[in-house]
C-alpha positions as CSV (number, residue, x, y, z in Angstrom):
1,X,115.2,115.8,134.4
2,X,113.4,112.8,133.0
3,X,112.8,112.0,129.7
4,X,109.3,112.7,129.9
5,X,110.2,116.2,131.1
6,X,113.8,116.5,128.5
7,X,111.0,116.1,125.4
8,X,109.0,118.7,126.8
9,X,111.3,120.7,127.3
10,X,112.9,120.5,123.5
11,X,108.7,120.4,122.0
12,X,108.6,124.2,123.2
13,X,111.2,125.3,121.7
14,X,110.3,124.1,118.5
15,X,108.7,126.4,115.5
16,X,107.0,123.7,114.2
17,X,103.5,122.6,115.2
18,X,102.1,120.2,117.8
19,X,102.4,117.0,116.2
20,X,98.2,116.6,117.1
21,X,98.2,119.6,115.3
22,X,100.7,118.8,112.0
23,X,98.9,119.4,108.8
24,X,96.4,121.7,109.6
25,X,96.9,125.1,107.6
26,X,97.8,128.0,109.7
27,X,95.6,130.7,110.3
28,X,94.6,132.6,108.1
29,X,93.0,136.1,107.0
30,X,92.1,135.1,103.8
31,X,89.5,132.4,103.2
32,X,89.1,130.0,99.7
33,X,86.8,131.0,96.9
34,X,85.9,127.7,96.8
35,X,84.7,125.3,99.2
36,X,87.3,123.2,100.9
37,X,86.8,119.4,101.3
38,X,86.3,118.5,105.0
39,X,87.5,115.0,104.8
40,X,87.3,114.3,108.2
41,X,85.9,111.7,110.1
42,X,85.9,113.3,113.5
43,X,86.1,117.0,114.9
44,X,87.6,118.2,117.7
45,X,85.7,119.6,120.6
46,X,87.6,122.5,123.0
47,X,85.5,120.6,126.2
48,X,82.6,119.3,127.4
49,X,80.5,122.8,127.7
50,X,80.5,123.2,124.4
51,X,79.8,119.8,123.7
52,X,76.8,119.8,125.5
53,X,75.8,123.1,123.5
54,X,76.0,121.8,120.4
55,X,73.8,119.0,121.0
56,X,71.2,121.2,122.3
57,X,71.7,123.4,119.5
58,X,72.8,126.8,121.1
59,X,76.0,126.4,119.3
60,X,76.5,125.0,115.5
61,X,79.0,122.4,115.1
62,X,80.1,118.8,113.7
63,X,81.2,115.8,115.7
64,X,81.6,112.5,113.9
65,X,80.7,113.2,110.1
66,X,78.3,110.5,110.2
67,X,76.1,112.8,111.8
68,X,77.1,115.8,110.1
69,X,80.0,117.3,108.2
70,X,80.5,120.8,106.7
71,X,79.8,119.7,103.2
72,X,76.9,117.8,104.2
73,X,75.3,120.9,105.6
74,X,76.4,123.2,102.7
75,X,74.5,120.6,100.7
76,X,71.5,120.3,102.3
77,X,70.9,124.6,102.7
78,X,71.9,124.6,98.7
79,X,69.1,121.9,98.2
80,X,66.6,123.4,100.9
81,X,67.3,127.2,99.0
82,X,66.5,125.6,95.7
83,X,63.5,123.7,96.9
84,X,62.3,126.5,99.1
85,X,61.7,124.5,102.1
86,X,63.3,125.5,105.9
87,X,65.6,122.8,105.5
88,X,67.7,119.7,103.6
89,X,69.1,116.5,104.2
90,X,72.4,114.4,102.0
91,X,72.1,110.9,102.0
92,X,74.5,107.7,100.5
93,X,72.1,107.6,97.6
94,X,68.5,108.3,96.6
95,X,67.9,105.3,97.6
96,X,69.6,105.8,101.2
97,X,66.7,109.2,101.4
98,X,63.8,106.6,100.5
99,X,65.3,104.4,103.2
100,X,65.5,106.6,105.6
101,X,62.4,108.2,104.2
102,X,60.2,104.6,105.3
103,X,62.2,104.2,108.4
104,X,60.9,107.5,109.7
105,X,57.5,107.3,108.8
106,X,56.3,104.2,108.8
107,X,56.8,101.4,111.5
108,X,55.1,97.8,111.8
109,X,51.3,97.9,111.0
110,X,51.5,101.0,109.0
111,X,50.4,101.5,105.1
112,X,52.3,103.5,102.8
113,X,50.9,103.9,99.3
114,X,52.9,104.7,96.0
115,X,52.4,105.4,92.6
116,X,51.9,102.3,90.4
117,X,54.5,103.6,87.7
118,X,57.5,104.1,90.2
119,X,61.1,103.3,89.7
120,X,61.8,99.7,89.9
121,X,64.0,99.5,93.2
122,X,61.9,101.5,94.6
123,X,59.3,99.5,94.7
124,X,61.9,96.4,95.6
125,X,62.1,98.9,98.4
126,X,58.2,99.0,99.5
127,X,58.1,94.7,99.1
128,X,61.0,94.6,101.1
129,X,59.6,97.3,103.6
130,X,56.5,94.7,104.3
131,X,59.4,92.0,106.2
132,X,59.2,94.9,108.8
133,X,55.4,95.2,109.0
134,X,54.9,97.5,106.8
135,X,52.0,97.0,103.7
136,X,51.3,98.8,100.6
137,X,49.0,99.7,98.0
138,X,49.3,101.5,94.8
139,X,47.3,104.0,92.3
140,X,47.5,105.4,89.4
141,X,49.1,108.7,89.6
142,X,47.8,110.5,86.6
143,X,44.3,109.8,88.0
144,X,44.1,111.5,91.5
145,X,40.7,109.9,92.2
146,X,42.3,106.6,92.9
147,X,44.0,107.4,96.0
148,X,40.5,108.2,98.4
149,X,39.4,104.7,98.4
150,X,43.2,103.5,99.9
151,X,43.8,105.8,102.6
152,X,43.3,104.1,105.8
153,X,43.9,105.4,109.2
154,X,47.2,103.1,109.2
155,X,48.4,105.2,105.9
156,X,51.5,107.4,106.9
157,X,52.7,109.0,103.5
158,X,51.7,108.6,100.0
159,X,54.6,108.8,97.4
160,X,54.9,109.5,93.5
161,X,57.4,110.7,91.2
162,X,57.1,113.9,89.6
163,X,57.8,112.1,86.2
164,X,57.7,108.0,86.1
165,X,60.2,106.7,84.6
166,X,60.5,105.0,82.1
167,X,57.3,106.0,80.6
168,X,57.2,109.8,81.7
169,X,53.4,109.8,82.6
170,X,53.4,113.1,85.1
171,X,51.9,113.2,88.7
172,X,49.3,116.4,90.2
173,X,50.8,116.7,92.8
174,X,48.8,119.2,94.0
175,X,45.9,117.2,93.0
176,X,46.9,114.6,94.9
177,X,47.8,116.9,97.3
178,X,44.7,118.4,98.1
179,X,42.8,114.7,98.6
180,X,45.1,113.9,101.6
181,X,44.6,114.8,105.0
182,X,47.1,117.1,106.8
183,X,48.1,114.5,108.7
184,X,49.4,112.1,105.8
185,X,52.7,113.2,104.3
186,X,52.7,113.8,100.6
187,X,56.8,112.6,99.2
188,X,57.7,113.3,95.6
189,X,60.8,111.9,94.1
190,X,61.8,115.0,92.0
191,X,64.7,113.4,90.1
192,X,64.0,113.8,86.7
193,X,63.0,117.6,86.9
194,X,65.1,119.1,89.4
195,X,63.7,122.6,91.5
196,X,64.5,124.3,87.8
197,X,61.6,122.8,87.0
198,X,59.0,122.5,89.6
199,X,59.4,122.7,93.4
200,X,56.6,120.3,94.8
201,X,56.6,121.7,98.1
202,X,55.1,124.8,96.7
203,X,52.3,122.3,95.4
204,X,51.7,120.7,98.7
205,X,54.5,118.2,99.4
206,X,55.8,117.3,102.8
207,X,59.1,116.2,101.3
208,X,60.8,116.3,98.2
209,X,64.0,113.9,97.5
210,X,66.2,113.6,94.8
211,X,68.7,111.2,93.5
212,X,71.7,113.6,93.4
213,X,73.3,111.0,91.4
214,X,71.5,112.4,88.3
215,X,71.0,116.1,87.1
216,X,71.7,117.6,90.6
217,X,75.2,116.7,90.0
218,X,75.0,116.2,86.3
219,X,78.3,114.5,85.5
220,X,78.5,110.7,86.7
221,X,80.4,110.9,89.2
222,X,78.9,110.7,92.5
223,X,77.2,108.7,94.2
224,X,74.4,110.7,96.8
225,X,70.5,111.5,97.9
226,X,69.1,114.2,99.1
227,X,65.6,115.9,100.3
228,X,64.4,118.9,101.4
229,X,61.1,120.2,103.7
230,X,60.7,121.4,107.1
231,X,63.1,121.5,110.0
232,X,61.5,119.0,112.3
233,X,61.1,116.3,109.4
234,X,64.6,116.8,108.1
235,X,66.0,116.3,111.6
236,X,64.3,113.2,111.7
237,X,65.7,111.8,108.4
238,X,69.0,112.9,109.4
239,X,68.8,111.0,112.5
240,X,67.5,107.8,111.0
241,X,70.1,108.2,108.2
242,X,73.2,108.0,111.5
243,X,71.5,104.9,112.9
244,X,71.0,103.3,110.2
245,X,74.6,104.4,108.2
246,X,72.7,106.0,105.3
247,X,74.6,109.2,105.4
248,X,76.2,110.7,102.4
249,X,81.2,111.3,102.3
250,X,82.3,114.5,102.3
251,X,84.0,114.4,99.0
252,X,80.8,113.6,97.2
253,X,78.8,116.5,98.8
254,X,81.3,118.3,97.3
255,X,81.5,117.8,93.9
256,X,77.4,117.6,94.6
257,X,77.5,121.2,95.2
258,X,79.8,121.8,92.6
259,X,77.7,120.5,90.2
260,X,74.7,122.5,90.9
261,X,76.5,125.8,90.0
262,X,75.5,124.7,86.3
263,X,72.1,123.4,86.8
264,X,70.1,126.2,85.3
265,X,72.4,126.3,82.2
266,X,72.3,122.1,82.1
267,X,68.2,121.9,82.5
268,X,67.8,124.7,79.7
269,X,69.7,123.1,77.1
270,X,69.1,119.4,78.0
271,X,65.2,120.3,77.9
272,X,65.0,122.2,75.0
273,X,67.5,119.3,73.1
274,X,65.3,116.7,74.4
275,X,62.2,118.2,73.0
276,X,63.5,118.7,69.6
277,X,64.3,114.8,69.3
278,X,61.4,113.9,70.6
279,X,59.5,115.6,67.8
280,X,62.1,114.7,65.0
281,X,62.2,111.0,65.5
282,X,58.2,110.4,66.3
283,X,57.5,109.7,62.8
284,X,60.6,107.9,62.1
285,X,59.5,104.4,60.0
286,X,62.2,102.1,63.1
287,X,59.8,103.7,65.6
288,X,56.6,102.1,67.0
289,X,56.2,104.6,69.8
290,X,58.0,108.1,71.1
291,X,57.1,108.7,75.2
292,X,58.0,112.0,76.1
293,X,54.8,114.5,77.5
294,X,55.8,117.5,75.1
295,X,53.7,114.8,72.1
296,X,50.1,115.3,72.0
297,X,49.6,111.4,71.8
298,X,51.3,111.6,75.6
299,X,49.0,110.2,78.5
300,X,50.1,113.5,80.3
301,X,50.1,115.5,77.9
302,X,47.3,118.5,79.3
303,X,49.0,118.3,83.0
304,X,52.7,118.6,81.5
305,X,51.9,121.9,79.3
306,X,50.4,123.3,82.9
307,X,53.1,122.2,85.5
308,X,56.2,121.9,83.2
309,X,56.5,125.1,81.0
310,X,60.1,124.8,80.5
311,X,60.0,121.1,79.8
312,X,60.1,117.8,82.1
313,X,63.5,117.0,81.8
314,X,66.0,115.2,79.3
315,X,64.6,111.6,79.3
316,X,62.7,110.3,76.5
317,X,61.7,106.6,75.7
318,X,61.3,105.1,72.4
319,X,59.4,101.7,71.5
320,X,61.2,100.4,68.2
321,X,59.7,98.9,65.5
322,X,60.6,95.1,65.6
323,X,60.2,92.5,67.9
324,X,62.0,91.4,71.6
325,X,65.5,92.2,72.6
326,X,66.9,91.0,69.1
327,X,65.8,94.8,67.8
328,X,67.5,96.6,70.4
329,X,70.8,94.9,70.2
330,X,70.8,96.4,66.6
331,X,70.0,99.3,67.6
332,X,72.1,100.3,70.5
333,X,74.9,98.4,68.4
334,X,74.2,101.1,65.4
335,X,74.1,103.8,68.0
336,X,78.1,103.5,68.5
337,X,78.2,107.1,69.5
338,X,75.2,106.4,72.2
339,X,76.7,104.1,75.3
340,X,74.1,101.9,76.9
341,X,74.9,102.8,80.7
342,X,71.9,101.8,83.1
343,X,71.9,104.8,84.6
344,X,71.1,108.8,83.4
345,X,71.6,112.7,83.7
346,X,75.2,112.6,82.9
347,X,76.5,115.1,80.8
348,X,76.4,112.2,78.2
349,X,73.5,111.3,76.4
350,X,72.8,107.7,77.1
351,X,70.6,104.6,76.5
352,X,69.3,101.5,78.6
353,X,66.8,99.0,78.5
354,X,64.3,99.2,81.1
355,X,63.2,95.3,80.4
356,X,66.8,94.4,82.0
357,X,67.8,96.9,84.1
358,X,65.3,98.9,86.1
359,X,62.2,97.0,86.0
360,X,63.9,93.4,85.0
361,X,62.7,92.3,89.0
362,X,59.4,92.1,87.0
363,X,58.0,89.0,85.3
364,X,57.4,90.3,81.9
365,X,53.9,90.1,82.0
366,X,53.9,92.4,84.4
367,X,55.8,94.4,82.9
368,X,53.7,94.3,79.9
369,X,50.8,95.4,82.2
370,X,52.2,98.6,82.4
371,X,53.7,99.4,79.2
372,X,57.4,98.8,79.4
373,X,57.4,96.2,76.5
374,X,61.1,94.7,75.8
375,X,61.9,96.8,72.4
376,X,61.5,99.7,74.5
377,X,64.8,102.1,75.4
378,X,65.5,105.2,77.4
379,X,67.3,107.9,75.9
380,X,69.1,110.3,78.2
381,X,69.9,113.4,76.9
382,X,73.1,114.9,77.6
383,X,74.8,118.3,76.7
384,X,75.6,117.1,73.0
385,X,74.1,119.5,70.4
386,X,70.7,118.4,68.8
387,X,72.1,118.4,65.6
388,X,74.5,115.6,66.4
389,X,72.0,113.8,68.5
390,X,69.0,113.9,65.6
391,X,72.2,112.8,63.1
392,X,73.1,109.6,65.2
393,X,69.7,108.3,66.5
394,X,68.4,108.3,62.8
395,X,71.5,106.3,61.3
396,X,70.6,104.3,64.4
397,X,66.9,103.6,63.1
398,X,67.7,103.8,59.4
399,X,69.5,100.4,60.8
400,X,66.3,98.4,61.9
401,X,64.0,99.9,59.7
402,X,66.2,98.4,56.8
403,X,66.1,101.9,55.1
């Protein structure tokens, strides 16, 4: 007998399992109330039939998780059910699903257009997009009108945010909407409102996205994109996001869909907390200025009280009473409770400082141009009562008001 043959021989007698096979649980006829974690790079495929019908689709299953994974598809039905759209995609970031978002729409010679008050990478994103051929133009997106005189027959999608940020002026989208042709996408970055509070593919999107990052997770810790909208364009963004490795970890998914199990419960009380500062600090003598569309004095005010009933989301901006960066040092360093984190949506409420983090790309005339002066901050609102919040931010501005 050779050896070959002797450790045969001795493997099939053994109780234990194939060592290809060691560590997989056994079968089972129970099955976990919650999701497991598929952290796996690979899957493994009985033979080459049913290869082949996966591919074509007459079969469901994963490959290579680049591609797909289990918890990247759980994610992307949870997001597509929320958003009401056929289908979803999971991406590395929300900045991966704008990525992938321009890869698959636009190519050399075409024209995108995007609102004029956008987040600051993303429009590093559209500059950067023109080394590949690819121009822009923006508008403002609280006047609809704007956008008819720059479509062109090159323009392949127009995109805006729901809410800007960091001034919160709100976009029609179905205004907007109903000026483009069919053929010209309509993408909404959703972020700061979430599908609890509008769905813009019931308004007339093509595609809606979302930095999971922020409230669709809700608690810091991840790291992900997503969008939603039909089958065919979803496909497409899912295959851009394999070539071009913009596709979202298992683990991350995950806790992704983990966290939206408490999204209806996190928007209500974030919005309705968020609301209440805004109108308790608007007078406040260390406070120039309080953005936030629930205020009468709000650009969008009229639009918000029709598309946002339930509120726009926790972010507010405040424009202290002072001058330059010198203000809101004290500030932030009188708000000890408050971190400065240049980020948002965790369960935390936080602060940052637009002037340096999101928009600091900009020389700060421009920035001036559209409002984001330097003693301006953005408060996130997290799950902290009201009543703690109000107490804080006031000893805050009692600071640099002198009071």
């Amino acid at each position: 007998m050779s050896v070959a043959q002797h450790l045969e021989s001795i493997d099939s007698t053994m109780s234990s399992p194939h060592p290809s096979r060691m560590g997989h649980p056994a079968p089972s006829v129970t099955v976990p109330s919650a999701p497991p974690i598929y952290q796996s790079t690979a899957f493994d495929v009985p033979d080459l039939d049913v290869l082949e019908k996966i591919h074509s689709g007459e079969l469901h299953g994963d490959i290579y998780t680049r591609d797909s994974n289990p918890n990247h598809t759980a994610l992307a039905e949870s997001i597509a059910v929320l958003e009401e759209t056929e289908a979803g995609a999971v991406f590395a970031s929300g900045m991966g699903a704008l990525g992938s978002i321009f890869l698959t729409l636009a190519s050399a010679g075409d024209h995108v257009i995007l609102a004029k008050a956008i987040y600051g990478k993303t429009m590093q994103l559209a500059h950067r997009m023109q080394r590949l051929g690819i121009s822009t133009s923006t508008f403002d997106a609280t006047r609809p009108d704007e956008l008819t005189s720059l479509i062109t027959e090159k323009t392949r999608f127009v995109l805006v945010e729901t809410v800007s940020n960091p001034l919160l002026e709100v976009s029609d989208i179905r205004a907007i909407s109903n000026l483009l042709p069919s053929k010209i996408p309509l993408v909404v970055d959703s972020t700061f409102t979430t599908p609890e509070l509008i769905k813009p593919c019931q308004l007339g999107a093509s595609i809606v996205m979302h930095s999971a990052s922020k409230y669709i997770n809700g608690h810091g810790d991840v790291m992900l994109g997503l969008a939603a909208g039909s089958a065919v364009l979803m496909k497409r963004l899912n295959s851009t996001a394999s070539v071009f490795g913009q596709n979202a970890n298992p683990f991350e998914s995950w806790l992704c869909q983990r966290g939206l199990k408490t999204l209806p419960l996190r928007m209500t009380q974030i919005c309705r907390t968020t609301l209440e500062l805004a109108r308790s600090i608007s007078g406040h003598p260390g406070v120039r200025r309080v953005y936030h569309p629930s205020l009468s004095d709000h650009v969008s005010h009229e639009i918000a009280q029709q598309l946002y009933p339930f509120g726009t989301g926790g972010i507010l901006s405040i424009e202290l009473a002072g001058n330059g960066v010198e203000v809101v040092n004290a500030f932030m360093r009188a708000a000890e409770s408050i971190p400065f984190a240049p980020t948002l949506a965790d369960a935390r409420t936080t602060l940052s400082h637009p002037a340096t983090t999101s928009h600091r790309f900009m020389s700060p005339e421009a920035r001036a141009a559209v409002g984001i002066h330097d003693e301006l901050v953005r408060l996130s609102v997290g799950l902290e009562s009201f009543e703690q919040l109000q107490a804080d931010l006031s000893a805050a501005l009692d600071v640099i008001a002198g009071i």
